[in-house]
DSSP file (Angstrom, degrees, kcal/mol; ACC not computed):
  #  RESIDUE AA STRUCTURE BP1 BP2  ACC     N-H-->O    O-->H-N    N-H-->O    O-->H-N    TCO  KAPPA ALPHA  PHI   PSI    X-CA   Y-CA   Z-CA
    1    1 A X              0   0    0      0, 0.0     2,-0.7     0, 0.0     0, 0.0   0.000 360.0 360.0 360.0 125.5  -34.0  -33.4   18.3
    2    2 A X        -     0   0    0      1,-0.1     2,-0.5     2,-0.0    80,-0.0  -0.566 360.0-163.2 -58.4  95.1  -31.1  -30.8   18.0
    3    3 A X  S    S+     0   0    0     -2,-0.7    54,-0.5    53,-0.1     2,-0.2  -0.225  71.0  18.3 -78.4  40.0  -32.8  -27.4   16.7
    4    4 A X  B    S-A   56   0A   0     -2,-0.5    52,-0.2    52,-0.2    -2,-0.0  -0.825  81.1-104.7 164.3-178.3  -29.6  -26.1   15.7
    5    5 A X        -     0   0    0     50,-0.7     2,-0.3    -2,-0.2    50,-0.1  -0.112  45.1 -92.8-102.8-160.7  -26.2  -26.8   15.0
    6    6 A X        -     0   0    0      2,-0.1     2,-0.4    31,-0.0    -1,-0.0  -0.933  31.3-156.9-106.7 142.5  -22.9  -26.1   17.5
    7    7 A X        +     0   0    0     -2,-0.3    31,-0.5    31,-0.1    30,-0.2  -0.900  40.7 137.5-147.9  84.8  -21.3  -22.6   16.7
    8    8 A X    >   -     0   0    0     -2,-0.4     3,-2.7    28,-0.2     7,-0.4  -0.830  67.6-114.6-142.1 154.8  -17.9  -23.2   18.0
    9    9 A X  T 3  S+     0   0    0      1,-0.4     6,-0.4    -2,-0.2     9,-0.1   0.742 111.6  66.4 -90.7 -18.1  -14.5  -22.2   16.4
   10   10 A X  T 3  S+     0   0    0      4,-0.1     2,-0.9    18,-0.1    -1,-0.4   0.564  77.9  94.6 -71.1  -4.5  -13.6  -26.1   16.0
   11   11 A X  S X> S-     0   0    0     -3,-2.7     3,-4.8     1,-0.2     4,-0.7  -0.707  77.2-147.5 -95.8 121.5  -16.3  -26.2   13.5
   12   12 A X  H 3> S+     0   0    0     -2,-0.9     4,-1.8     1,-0.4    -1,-0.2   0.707  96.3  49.6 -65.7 -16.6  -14.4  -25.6   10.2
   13   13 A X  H 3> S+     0   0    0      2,-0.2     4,-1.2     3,-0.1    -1,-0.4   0.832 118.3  42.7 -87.7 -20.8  -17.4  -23.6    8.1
   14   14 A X  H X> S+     0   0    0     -3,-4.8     3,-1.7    -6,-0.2     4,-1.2   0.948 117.8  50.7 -93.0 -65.3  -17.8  -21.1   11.6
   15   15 A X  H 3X S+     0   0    0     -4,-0.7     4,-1.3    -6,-0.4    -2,-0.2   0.807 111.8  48.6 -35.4 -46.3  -13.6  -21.2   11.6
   16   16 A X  H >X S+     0   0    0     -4,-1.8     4,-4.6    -5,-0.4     3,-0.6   0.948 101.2  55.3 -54.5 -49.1  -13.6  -20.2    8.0
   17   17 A X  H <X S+     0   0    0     -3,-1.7     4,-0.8    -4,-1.2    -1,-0.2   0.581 114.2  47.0 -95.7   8.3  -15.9  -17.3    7.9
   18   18 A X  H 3<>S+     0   0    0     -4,-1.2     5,-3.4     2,-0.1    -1,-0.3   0.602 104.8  53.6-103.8  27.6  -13.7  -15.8   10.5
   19   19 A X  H X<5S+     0   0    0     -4,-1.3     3,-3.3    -3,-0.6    -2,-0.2   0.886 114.1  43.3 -47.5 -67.6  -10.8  -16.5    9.0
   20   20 A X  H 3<5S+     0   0    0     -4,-4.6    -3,-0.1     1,-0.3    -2,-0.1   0.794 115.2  53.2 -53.0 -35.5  -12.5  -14.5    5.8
   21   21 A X  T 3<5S-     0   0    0     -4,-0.8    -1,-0.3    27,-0.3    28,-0.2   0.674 121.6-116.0 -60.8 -19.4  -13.7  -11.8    8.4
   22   22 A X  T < 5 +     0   0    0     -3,-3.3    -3,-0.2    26,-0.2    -2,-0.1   0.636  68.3 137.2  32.9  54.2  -10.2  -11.5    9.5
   23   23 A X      < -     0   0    0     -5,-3.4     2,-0.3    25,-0.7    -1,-0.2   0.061  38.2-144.2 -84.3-154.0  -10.7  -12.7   12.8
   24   24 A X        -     0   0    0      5,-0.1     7,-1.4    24,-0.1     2,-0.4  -0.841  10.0-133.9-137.8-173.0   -8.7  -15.1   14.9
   25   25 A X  B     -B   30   0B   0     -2,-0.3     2,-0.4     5,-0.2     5,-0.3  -0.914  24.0-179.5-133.6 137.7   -9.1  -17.7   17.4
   26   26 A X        -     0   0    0      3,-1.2     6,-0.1    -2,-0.4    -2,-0.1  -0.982  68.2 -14.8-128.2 126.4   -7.0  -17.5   20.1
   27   27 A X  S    S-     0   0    0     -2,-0.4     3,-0.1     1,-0.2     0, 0.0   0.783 134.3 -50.7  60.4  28.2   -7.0  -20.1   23.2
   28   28 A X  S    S+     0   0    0      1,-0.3     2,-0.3     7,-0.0    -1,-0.2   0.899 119.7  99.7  51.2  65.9  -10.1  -21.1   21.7
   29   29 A X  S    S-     0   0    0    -20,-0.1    -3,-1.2   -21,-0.1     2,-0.6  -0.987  80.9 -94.0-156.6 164.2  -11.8  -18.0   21.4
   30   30 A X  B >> S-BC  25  34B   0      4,-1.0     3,-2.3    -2,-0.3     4,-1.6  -0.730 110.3 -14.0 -94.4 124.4  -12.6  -15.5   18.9
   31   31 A X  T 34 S-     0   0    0     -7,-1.4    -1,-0.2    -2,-0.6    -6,-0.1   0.378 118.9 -73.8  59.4 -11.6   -9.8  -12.8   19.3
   32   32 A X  T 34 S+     0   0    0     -8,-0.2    -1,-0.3     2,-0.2    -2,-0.1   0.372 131.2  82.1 104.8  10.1   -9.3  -14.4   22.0
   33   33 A X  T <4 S+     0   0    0     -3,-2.3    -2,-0.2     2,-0.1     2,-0.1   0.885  80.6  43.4-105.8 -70.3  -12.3  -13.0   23.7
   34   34 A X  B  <  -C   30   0B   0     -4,-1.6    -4,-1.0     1,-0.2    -2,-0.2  -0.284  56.5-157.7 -84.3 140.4  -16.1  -15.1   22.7
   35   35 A X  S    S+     0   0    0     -6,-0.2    -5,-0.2     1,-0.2    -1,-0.2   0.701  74.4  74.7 -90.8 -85.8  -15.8  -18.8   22.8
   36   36 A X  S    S-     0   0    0    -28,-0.1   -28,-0.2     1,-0.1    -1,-0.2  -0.086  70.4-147.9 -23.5 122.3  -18.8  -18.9   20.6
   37   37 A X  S    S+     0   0    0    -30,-0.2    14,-1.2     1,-0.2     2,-0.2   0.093  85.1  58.7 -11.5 -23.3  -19.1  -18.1   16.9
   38   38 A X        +     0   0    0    -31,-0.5    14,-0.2    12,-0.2    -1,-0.2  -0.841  67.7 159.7-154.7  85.7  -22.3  -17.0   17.2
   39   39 A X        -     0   0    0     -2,-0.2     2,-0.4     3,-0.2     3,-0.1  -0.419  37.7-141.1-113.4 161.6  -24.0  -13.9   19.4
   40   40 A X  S    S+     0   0    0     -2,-0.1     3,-0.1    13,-0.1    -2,-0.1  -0.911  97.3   1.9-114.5 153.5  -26.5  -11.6   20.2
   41   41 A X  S    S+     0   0    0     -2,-0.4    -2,-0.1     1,-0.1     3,-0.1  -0.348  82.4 111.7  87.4 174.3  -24.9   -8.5   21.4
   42   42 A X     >  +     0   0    0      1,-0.2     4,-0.8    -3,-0.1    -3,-0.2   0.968  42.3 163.5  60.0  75.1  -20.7   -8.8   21.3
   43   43 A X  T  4  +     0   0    0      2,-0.2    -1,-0.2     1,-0.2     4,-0.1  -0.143  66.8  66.3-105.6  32.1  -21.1   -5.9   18.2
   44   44 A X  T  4 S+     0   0    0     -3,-0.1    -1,-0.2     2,-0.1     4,-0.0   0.538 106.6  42.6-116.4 -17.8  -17.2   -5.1   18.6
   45   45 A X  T >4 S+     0   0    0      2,-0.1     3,-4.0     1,-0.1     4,-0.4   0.907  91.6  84.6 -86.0 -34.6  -16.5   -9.1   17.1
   46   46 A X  G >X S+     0   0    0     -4,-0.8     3,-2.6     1,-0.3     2,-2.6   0.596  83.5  57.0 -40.1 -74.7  -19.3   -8.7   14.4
   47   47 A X  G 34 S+     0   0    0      1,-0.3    -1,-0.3    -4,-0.1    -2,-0.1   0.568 109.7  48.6 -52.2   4.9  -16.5   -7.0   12.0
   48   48 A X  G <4 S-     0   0    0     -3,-4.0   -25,-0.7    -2,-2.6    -1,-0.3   0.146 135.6 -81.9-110.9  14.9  -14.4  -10.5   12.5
   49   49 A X  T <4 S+     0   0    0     -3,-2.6     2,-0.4    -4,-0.4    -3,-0.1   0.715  78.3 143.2  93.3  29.7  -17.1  -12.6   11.8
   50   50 A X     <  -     0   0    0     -4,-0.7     2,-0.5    -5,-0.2    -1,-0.3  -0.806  28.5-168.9 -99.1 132.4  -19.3  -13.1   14.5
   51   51 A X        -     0   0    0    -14,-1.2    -8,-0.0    -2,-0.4    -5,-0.0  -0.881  26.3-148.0-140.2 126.9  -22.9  -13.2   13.4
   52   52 A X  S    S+     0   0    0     -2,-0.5     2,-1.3   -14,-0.2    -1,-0.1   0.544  72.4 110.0 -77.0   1.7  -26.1  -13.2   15.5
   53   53 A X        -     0   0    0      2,-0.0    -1,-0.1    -3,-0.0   -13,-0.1  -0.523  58.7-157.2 -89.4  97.2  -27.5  -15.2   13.0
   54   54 A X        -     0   0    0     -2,-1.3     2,-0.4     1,-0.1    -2,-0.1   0.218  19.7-118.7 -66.3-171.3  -28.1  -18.7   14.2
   55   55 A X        +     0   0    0    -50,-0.1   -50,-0.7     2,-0.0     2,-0.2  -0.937  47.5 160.1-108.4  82.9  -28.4  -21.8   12.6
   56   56 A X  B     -A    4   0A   0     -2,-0.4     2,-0.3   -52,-0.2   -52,-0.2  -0.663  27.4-150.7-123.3-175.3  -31.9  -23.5   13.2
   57   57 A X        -     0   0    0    -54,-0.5     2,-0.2    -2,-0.2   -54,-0.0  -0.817  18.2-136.6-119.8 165.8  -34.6  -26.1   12.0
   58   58 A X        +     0   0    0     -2,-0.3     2,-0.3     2,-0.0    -2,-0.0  -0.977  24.3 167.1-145.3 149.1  -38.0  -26.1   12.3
   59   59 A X        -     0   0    0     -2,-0.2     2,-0.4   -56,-0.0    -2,-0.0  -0.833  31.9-122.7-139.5 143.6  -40.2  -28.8   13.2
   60   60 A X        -     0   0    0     -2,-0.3     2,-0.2     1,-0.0    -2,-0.0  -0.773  35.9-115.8-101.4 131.0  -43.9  -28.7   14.2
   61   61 A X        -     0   0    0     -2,-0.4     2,-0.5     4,-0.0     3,-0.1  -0.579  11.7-145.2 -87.5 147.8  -44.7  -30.1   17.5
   62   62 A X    >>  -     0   0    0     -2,-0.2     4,-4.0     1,-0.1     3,-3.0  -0.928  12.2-149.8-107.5 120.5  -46.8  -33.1   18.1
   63   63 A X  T 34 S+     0   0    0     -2,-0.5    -1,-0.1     1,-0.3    -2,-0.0   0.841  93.5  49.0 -35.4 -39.7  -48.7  -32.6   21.4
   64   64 A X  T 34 S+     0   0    0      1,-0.2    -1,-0.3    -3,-0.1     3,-0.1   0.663 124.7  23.3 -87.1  -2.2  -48.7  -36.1   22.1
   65   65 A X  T <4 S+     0   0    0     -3,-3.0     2,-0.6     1,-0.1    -2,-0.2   0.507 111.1  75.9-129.5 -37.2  -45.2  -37.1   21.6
   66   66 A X     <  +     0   0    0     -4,-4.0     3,-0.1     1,-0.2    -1,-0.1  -0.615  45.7 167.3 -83.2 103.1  -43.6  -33.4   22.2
   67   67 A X        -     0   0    0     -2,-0.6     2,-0.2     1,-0.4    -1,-0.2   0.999  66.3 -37.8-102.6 -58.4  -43.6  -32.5   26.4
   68   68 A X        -     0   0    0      2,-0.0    -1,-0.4     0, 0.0     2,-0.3  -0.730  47.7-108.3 176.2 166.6  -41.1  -29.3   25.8
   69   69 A X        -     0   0    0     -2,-0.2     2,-0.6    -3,-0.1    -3,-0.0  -0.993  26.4-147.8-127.2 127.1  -38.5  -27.7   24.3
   70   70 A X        -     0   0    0     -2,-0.3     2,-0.2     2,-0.0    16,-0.1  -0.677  15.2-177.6 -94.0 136.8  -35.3  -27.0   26.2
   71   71 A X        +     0   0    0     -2,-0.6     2,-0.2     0, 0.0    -2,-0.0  -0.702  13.2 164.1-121.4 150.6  -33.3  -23.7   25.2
   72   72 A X        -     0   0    0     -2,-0.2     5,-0.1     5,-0.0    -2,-0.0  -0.668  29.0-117.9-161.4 148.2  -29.7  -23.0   27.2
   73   73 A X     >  -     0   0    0     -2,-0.2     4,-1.0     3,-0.0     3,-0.3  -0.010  42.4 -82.5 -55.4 176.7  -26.8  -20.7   26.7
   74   74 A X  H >> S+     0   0    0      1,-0.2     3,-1.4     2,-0.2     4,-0.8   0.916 126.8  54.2 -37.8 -66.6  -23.2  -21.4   26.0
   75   75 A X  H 3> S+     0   0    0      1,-0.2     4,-1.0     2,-0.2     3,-0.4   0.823 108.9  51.5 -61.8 -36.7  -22.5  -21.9   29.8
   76   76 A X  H 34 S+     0   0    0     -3,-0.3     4,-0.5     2,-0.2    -1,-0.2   0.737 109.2  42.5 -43.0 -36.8  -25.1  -24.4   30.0
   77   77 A X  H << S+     0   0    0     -3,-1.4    -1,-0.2    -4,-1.0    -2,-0.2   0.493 104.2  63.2 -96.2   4.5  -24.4  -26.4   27.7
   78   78 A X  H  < S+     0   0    0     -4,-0.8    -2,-0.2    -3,-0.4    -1,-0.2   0.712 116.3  40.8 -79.6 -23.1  -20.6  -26.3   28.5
   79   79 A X  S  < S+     0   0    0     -4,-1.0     2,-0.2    -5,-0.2    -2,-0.2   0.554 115.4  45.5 -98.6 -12.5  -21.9  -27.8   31.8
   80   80 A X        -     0   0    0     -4,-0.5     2,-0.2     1,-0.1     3,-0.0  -0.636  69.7-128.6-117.7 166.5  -24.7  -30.4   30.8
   81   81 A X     >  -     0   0    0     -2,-0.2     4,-0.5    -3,-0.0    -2,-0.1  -0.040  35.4-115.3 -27.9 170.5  -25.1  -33.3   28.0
   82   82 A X  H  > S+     0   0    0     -2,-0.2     4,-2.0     2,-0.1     5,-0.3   0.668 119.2  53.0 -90.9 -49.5  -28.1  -32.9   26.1
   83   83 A X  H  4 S+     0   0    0      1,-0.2     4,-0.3     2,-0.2    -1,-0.1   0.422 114.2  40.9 -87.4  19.2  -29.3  -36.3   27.7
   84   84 A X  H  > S+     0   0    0      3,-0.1     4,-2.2     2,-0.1     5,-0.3   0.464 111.9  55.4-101.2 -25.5  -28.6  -35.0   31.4
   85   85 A X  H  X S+     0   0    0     -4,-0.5     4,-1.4     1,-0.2    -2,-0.2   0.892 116.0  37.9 -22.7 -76.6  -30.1  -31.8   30.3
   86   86 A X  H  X S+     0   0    0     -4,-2.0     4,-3.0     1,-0.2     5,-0.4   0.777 110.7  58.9 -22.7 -61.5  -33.2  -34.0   29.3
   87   87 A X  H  > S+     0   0    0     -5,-0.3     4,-6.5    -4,-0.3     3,-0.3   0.973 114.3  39.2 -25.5 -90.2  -32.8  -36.1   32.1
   88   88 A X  H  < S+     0   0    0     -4,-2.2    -1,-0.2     1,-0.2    -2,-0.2   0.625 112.9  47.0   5.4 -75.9  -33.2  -33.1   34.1
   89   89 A X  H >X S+     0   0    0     -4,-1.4     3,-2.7    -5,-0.3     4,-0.8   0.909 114.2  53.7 -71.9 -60.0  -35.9  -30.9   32.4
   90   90 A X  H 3X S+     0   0    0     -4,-3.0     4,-2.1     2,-0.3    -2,-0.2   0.773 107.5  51.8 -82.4 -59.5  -38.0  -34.2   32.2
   91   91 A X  H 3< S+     0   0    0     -4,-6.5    -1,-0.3    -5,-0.4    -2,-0.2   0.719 113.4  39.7 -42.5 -34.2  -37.6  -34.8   35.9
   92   92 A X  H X4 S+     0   0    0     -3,-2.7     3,-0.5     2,-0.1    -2,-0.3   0.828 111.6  61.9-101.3  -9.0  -38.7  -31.5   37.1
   93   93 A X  H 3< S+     0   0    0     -4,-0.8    -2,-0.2     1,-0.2    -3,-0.1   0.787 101.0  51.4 -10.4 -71.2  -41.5  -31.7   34.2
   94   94 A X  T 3<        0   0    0     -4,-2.1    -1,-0.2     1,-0.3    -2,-0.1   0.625 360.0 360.0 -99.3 -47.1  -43.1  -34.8   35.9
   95   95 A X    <         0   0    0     -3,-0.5    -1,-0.3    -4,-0.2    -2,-0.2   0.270 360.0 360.0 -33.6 360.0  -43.0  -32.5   39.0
């Protein structure tokens, strides 16, 4: 289950509020610098609408059905699926 959303400049409500910040996306990036929408840390975009504030759910884990929760940064998931991620995680899990 996804515990947050993608915070990427193609998604039109993160495009918008840095339109309204009066940022830009250039080459798919903000300013032409962060790929991501969404930081910690990159305080020179905040005034163009770059916001450390994620997006999440929350959900209570059930021990019996829940083996982990997998976390990765931008560059990780620019390199995985979620289902080889899983795959993955599950594999060395089992380890």
């Amino acid at each position: 289950i996804p515990l947050t959303e993608v915070h990427r400049h193609w998604v039109i409500e993160e495009k918008e509020r840095i339109a309204r910040m009066g940022g830009t996306i250039e080459n798919g990036r903000v300013n032409g610098s962060l790929e991501v929408t969404r930081s910690f840390g990159d305080i020179s975009l905040k005034r163009y609408g770059v916001s450390c504030v994620p997006t999440v759910k929350k959900f209570t884990l059930d021990p019996a059905l829940d083996e982990f929760v997998l976390m990765g940064c931008d560059g990780f998931w620019n390199c995985w699926t979620a289902s080889e991620a899983l795959n993955l995680a599950s594999e060395a899990w089992e380890k």
